[in-house]
Every structure is written in structure tokens, then in C-alpha cells.
C-alpha positions in Angstrom: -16.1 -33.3 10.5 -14.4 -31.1 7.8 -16.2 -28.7 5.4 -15.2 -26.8 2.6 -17.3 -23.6 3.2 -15.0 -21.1 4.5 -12.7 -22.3 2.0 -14.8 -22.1 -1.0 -16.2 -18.5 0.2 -12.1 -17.7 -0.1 -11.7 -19.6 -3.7 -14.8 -17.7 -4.7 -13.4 -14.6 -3.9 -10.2 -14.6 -5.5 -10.7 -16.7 -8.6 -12.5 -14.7 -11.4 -10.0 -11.8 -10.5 -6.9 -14.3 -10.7 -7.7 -15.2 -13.7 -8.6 -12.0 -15.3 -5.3 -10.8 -13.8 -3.3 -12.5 -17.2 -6.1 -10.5 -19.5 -3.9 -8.9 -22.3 -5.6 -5.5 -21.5 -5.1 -6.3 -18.0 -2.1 -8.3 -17.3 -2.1 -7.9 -13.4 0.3 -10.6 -13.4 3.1 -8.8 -13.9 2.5 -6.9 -10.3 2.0 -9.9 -8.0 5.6 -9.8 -6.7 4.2 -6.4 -5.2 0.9 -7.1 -4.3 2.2 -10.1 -2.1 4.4 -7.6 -0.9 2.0 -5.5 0.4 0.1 -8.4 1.3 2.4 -9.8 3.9 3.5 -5.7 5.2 0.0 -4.9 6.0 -1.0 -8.6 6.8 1.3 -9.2 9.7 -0.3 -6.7 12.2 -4.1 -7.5 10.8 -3.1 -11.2 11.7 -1.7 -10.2 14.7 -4.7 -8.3 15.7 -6.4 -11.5 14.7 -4.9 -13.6 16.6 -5.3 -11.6 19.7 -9.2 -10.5 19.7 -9.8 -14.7 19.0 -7.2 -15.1 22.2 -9.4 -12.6 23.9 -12.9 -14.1 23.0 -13.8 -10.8 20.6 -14.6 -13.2 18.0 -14.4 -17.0 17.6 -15.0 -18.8 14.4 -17.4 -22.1 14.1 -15.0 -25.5 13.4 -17.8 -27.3 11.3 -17.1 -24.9 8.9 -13.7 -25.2 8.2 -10.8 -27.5 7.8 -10.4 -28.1 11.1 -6.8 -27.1 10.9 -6.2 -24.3 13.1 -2.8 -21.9 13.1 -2.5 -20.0 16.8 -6.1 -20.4 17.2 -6.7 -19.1 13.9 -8.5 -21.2 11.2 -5.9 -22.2 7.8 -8.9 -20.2 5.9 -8.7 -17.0 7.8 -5.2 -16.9 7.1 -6.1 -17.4 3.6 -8.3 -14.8 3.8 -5.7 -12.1 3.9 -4.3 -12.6 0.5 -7.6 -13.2 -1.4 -9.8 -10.4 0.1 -6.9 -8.0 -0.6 -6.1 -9.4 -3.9 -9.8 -9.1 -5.4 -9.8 -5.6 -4.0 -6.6 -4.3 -5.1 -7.1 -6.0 -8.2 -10.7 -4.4 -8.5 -8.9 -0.9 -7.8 -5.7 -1.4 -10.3 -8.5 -2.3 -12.9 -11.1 0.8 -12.3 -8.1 3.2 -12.1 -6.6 1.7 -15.2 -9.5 1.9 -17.4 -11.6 4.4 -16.2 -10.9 8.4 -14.8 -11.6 8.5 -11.2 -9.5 11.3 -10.6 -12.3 13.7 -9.7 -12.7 11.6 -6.8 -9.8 12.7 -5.1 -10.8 16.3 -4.9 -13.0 15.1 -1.7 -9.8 13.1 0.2 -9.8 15.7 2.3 -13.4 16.0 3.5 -13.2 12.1 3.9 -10.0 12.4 6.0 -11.9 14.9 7.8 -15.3 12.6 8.5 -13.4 9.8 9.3 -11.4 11.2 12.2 -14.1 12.7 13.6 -15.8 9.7 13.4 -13.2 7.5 14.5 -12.1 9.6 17.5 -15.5 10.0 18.6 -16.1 6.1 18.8 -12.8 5.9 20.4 -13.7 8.4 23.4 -17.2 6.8 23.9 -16.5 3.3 23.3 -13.0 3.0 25.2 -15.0 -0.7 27.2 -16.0 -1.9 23.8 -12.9 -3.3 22.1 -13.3 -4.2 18.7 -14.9 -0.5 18.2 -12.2 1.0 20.3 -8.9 -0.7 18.3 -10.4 0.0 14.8 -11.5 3.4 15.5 -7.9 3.8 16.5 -6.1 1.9 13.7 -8.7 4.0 11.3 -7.5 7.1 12.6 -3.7 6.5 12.9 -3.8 5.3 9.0 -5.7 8.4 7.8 -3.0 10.6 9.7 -0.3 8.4 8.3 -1.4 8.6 4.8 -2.9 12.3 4.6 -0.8 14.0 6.3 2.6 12.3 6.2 3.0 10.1 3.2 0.7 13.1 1.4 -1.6 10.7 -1.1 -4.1 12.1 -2.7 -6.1 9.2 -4.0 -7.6 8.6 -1.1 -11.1 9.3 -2.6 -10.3 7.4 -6.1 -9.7 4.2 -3.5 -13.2 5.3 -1.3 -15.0 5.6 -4.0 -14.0 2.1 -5.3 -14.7 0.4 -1.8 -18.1 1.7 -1.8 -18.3 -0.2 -5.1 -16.9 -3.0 -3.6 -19.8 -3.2 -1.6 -21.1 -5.2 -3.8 -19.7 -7.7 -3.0 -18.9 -7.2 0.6 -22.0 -7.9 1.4 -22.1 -11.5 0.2 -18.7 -12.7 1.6 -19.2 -10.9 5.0 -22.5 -12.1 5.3 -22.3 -15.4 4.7 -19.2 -15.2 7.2 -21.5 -13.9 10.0 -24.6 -15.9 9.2 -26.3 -14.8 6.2 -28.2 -18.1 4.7 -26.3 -20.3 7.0 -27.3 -21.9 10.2 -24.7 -20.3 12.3 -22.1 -17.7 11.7 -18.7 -18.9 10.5 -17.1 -16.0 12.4 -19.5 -14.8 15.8 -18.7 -12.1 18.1 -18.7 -11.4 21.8 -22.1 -8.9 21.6 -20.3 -7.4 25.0 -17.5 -6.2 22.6 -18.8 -4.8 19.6 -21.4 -1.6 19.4 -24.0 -4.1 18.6 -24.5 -2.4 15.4 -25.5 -4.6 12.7 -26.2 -4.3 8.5 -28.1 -7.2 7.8 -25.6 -9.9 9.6 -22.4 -7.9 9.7 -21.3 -5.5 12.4 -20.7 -2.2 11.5 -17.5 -2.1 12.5 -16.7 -4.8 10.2 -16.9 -2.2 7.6 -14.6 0.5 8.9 -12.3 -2.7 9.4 -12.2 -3.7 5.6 -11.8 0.0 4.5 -8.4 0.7 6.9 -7.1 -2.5 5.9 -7.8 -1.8 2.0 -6.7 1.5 2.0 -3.5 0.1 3.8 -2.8 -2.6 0.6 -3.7 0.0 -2.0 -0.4 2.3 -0.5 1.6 -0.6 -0.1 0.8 -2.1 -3.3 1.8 1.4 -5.1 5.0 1.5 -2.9 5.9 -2.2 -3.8 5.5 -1.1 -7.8 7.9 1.9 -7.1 8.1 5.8 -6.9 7.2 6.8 -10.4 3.8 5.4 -9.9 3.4 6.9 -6.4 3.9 9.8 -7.9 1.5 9.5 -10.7 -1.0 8.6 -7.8 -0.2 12.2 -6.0 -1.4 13.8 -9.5 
């Protein structure tokens, strides 16, 4: 039987900030050729790594949720979900940084470069049997290199400062996704894989996995829109 509730939490996500996007003050628009840019870049190995931990029983999503229409055993709406997750959030970003000075956020990129590698490393060396923690906390760790030490951004605390505000919603989509006034879970994990962990409905990890991949669509999204504004962001 095929329901619409994956698919609407996707619509719901995306919709007020698509249309917002053509605000005079705003006018997003004019950047979606490089936000689907950096949509499809960073999307490719998220989907991949997708595709793989669903292949591998990490995670599994319920059918009588969805379309029923699945893609390499992926659901149409989780492919969905990496364009409208990252467009709210980059959106949400282009619109804080736009209109409001976050600048002195940035002075702490490096003591949140710092945190996180410890952080990830250390799940990494204790949790090598536990996949899901194991792969982000190595992902997490290879992007904070990457962008820190080699591409040298600077806004890295302007962007972690607006994922914490994107919290607030977070917490909605991801926990409906894993249960949160439903039933069931739309997406449920293997509890042998995962540190077992859990805000509410959502595994931690889940967390660390949305901020690598926004992070990841933020740099993108300013390399899509050209050097200049790269630089501007290293200011």
C-alpha cells in the first residue's frame, strides 16, 4: 500500500525555503545552478554510502511509508532527500550569513576542528566493530582535515554555529524518520551497529552525519558560486 509520509516529511522540508528563495531581498534563485552543483558533488558518495550500509543491513527503511518505488534498494524519497535536506540548510546558511554578522563565529574554527578530531578519532579507535560510528567518525575527520588544513576555510564556525540552529528543526524531520509520533520508524537501524546512543529517537551518530555532510554542501556551494566569494568567506 503506498503512503505519502516520507514524501511529505521531504516537501515539508524544502518548500517554505524554495519559495523564499525568489524573495527580492533574498533572491536564492539566482544560485541554484550551484547549489545543485554541490548537491550532486557531495551527494554521490553520501548515496553511495547509502546504498551500501542498506546493502549491509546498517539501516533499512519501512515500505508502508513510502512510495514503494525503490532505486538500488534505496527508497525514490531518500534519494529525494539529498537535495531537500541540503537545500533548506544551505539556504538557511546563505540567508543568516547574508543578513546577519556571524563572523565572530569563526574565531573558534579552530577549537571546533580541534574537538571534532579528537572526538572523531577517538570513536574511530574504540568503535572499529560498530560501523556506522566507525565510517562517520572517519568521513568527520577526513573533511575537517580537508577543509582546515588544506582548502584553509575559515567559516567553519559561522556554518557550526548555524547547524546548531538548525537543530531546530532537525529534531522534527529526524525524528519522525526514526519513530517520533509514528508507529514504527521510517528508517530503523541494526542496534549491533550503531553506539546505541539515542536523543530522543535519533542516534547520535545521526548528528555528526548531518553536520559532515552540511559542512561538505556549504564548501561546495561557495566553490560552485566562484573564487571571489570563497574568498570573501576566508575573511
Amino acid at each position: 500500500m503506498k503512503s505519502y509520509t516520507y514524501l511529505l516529511i521531504d516537501f515539508t522540508t524544502v518548500v517554505a525555503c524554495f519559495i523564499f528563495s525568489f524573495h527580492k531581498r533574498i533572491q536564492f534563485y539566482r544560485h541554484f545552478r550551484s547549489f545543485f552543483n554541490a548537491a550532486i558533488l557531495v551527494g554521490i558518495p553520501f548515496i553511495a554510502w547509502d546504498i551500501w550500509f542498506a546493502a549491509k543491513g546498517v539501516w533499512w527503511f519501512n515500505e508502508k511509508y513510502t512510495l514503494g518505488l525503490f532505486i538500488f534498494g534505496l527508497p525514490l524519497e531518500e534519494w529525494l532527500f539529498f537535495i531537500c535536506i541540503p537545500f533548506s540548510c544551505v539556504f538557511t546558511f546563505y540567508c543568516l550569513d547574508k543578513f546577519f554578522d556571524l563572523r565572530k563565529a569563526d574565531k573558534y574554527s579552530g577549537i571546533i576542528t580541534g574537538l571534532m578530531l579528537i572526538v572523531s578519532i577517538t570513536v574511530a579507535l574504540l568503535f572499529r566493530s560498530r560501523i556506522y560510528p566507525f565510517v562517520t567518525a572517519l568521513i568527520l575527520a577526513g573533511s575537517f582535515i580537508y577543509l582546515y588544513f588544506i582548502a584553509e576555510v575559515r567559516w567553519i564556525g559561522r556554518a557550526s554555529l548555524v547547524y546548531l540552529l538548525l537543530m531546530m528543526g532537525f529534531f522534527p524531520v529526524n525524528g519522525i524518520l526514526t519513530g517520533m509520533a509514528l508507529r514504527s520508524p521510517i528508517v530503523n537501524y541494526n542496534p549491533n551497529m550503531i553506539l546505541g546512543i539515542r536523543v530522543l529517537t535519533i542516534p547520535v551518530e545521526d548528528f555528526f552525519y548531518g553536520y559532515v555532510q552540511f559542512l561538505l554542501n556549504v564548501y561546495c556551494f561557495m566553490l560552485f558560486k566562484g573564487d571571489r566569494q570563497l574568498q570573501k568567506m576566508h575573511s
